[in-house]
N, C-alpha and C positions, 0 to 999 in steps of 0.2 A: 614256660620257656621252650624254645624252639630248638630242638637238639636231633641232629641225625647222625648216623652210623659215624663217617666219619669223623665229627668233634670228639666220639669216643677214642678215637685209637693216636697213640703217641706221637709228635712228631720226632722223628731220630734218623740221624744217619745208617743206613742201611748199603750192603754190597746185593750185588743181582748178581747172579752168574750163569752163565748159557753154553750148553756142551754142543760138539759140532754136530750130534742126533738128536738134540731139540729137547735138552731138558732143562728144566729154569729152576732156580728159587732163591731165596730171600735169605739175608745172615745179617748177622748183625758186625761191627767192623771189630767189635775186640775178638773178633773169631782168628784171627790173623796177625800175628808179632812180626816187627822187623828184623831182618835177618842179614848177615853179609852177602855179597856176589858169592855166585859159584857151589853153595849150597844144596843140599837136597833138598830143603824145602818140609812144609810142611801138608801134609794130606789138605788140600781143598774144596775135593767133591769126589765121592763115589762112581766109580760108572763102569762101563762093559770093557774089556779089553780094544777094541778097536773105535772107542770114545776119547775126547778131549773138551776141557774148556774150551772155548772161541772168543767168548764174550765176558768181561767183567764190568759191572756201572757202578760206579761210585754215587749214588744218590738219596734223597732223602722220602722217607716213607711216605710223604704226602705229594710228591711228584708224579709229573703227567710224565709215564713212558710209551713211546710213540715207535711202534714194530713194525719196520718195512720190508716187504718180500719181496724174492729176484723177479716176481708177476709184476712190479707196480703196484702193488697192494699196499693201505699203512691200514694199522689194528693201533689202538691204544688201551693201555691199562691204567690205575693208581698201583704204584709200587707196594702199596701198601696189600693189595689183592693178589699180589703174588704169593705163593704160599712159603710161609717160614720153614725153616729146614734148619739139621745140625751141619757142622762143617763136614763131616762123612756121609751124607743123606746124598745122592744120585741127584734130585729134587722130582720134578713133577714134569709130563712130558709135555712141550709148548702145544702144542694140537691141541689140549683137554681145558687150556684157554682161550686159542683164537681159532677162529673156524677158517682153516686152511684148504684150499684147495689141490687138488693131486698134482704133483709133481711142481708145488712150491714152497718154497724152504724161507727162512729167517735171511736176509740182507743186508740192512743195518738195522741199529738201536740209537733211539735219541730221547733224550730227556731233557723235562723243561717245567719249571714252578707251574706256569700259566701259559696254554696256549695265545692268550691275550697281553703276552709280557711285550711284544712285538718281537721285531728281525725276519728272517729270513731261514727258509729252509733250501739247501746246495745239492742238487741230486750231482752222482758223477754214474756213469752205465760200462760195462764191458767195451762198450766200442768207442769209449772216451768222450761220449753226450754231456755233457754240464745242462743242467737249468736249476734255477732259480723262483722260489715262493716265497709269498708272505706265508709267516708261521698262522693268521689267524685263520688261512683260507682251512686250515682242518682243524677247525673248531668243534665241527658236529660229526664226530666218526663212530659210524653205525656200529653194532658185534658184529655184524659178519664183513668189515672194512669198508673202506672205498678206495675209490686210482685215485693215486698220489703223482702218478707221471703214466703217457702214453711212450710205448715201449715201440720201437722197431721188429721186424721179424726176426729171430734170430740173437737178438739184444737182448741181457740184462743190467736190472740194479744193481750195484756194487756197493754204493758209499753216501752216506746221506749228513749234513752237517749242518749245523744251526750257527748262523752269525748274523752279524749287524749289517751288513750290505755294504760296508766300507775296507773288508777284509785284500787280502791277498791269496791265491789259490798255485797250489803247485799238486799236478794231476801228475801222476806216475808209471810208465808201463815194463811191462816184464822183460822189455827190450833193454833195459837198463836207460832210457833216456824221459825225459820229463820235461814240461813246461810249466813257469810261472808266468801269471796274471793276474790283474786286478781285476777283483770283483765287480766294480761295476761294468765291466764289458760285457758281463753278461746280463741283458735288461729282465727286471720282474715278468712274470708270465702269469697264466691261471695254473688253477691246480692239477690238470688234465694235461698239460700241452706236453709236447714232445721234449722242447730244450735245443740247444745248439752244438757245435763240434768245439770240443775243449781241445782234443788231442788228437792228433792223427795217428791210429794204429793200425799195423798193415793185419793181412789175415796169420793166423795162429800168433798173435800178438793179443794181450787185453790190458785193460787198464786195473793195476795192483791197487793203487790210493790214492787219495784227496787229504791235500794238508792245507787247513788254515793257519794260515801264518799270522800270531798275535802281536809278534813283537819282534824286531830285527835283530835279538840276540836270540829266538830261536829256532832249536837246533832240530834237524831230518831223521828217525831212526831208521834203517833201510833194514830189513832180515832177508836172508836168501833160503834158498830152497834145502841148503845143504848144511844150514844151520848157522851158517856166517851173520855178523851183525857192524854194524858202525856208526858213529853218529855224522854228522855233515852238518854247517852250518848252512841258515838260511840263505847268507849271503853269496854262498857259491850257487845258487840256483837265479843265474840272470832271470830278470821279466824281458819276455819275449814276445807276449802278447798271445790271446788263445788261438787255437786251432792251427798251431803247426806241429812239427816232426818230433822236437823238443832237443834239447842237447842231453848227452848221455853225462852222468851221474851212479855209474858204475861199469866195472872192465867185466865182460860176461866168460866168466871161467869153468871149467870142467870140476875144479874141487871146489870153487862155490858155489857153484847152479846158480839159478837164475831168481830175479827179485821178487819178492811175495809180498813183502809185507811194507808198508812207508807212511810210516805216522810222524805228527811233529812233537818233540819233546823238550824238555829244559834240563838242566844239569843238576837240578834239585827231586827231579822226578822219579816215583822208586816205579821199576816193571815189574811185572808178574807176569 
């Protein structure tokens, strides 16, 4: 019988969790009970005082996780190779799995069964660049990475997103204003290529997030800077087609500072 490492280890739902100093590890989900809003919560990961979670993946032990840096780098692991930890463990520092180079850091996270399941991978950059891959084009990703996208001077990665090619895209800047479009406006590329103007952001402006819109009932979570939060339906974010100014989608105020954060969510959705 033909048996390697992997058919040995379980398939299971598994949480990753990633702190904003680069430490990773693996839990299992009964590690965490649901709780009401407004809570203290309960301990989720150990870490320094001037540390935080950034990152949580909901995925299973046998998934391809796919790690891109503000360089244009992607690194992939099995979730399963990340190292297990208790829910009070720090975890393990991400450098001591991907060979990093000086002064580049973690960007996004995506996970996927099979590089070969098809779709599309959706880069979005600091200066509001959008492009578009096939997910099989990084099939073969070496240990020490390859460029997942060519980067302008000055420009980073921000936001990377896995869909079908038929999606809806709402690109978001810390100006409080945003633009939706469809996805196919932005045509497939190679794996290298630069990408196109999704959003136009002036200077000391960047682009916060990328939301795939799956379904016309969902909803925008917007966070600001000063801890303010809301939801927004998809439907108040006209398409307006890529690469213009965007219309604003929040009042920029002194006691809510300015947008950070714009993910899309549903009403059934629990955050952490």
């Amino acid at each position: 019988t033909d048996v390697n490492d992997e058919d040995l280890i379980n398939v299971e739902d598994v949480i990753v969790t990633i702190t904003n100093k680069g430490y990773i590890k693996r839990l299992n989900t009964d590690s965490y009970r649901a709780q009401r809003r407004g809570g203290k919560g309960v301990t989720g990961t150990k870490m320094h005082n001037d540390d935080f979670v950034e990152r949580m993946l909901y995925t299973s032990s046998h998934d391809n996780i796919l790690f891109f840096t503000n360089l244009g780098k992607v690194f992939t692991l099995k979730a399963y190779q990340i190292p297990s930890a208790s829910r009070i463990s720090k975890g393990l520092p991400l450098v001591n799995l991907l060979s990093f180079e000086e002064n580049e850091r973690l960007a996004a996270v995506v996970n996927c069964a099979s590089v070969e399941q098809g779709g599309y991978l959706l880069f979005a950059t600091k200066t509001g660049t959008i492009k578009k891959t096939e997910l099989i084009q990084y099939k073969n990703i070496r240990s020490t990475g390859i460029r997942a996208i060519t980067l302008n001077e000055g420009d980073e990665l921000m936001e990377v997103s896995l869909t079908d090619g038929n999606k809806e895209i709402i690109l978001g800047a810390s100006n409080g204003k945003a633009v939706r479009f469809r996805e196919d406006l932005v045509r497939s590329s190679k794996r290298a290529a630069a990408g196109v103007s999704g959003i136009k952001v002036a200077d000391g402006e960047k682009l916060i997030g990328m939301c795939v819109v799956n379904a016309e009932n969902d909803e925008i979570m917007i966070i600001t800077s000063n801890g303010f939060g809301k939801r927004t339906s998809v439907d108040s974010f006209k398409s307006k087609g890529r690469n213009g100014k965007g219309v604003k989608f929040m009042n920029l105020t002194e006691k809510n500072g300015i947008p950070v954060c714009l993910k899309p969510v549903t009403g059934d959705d629990d955050l952490i």
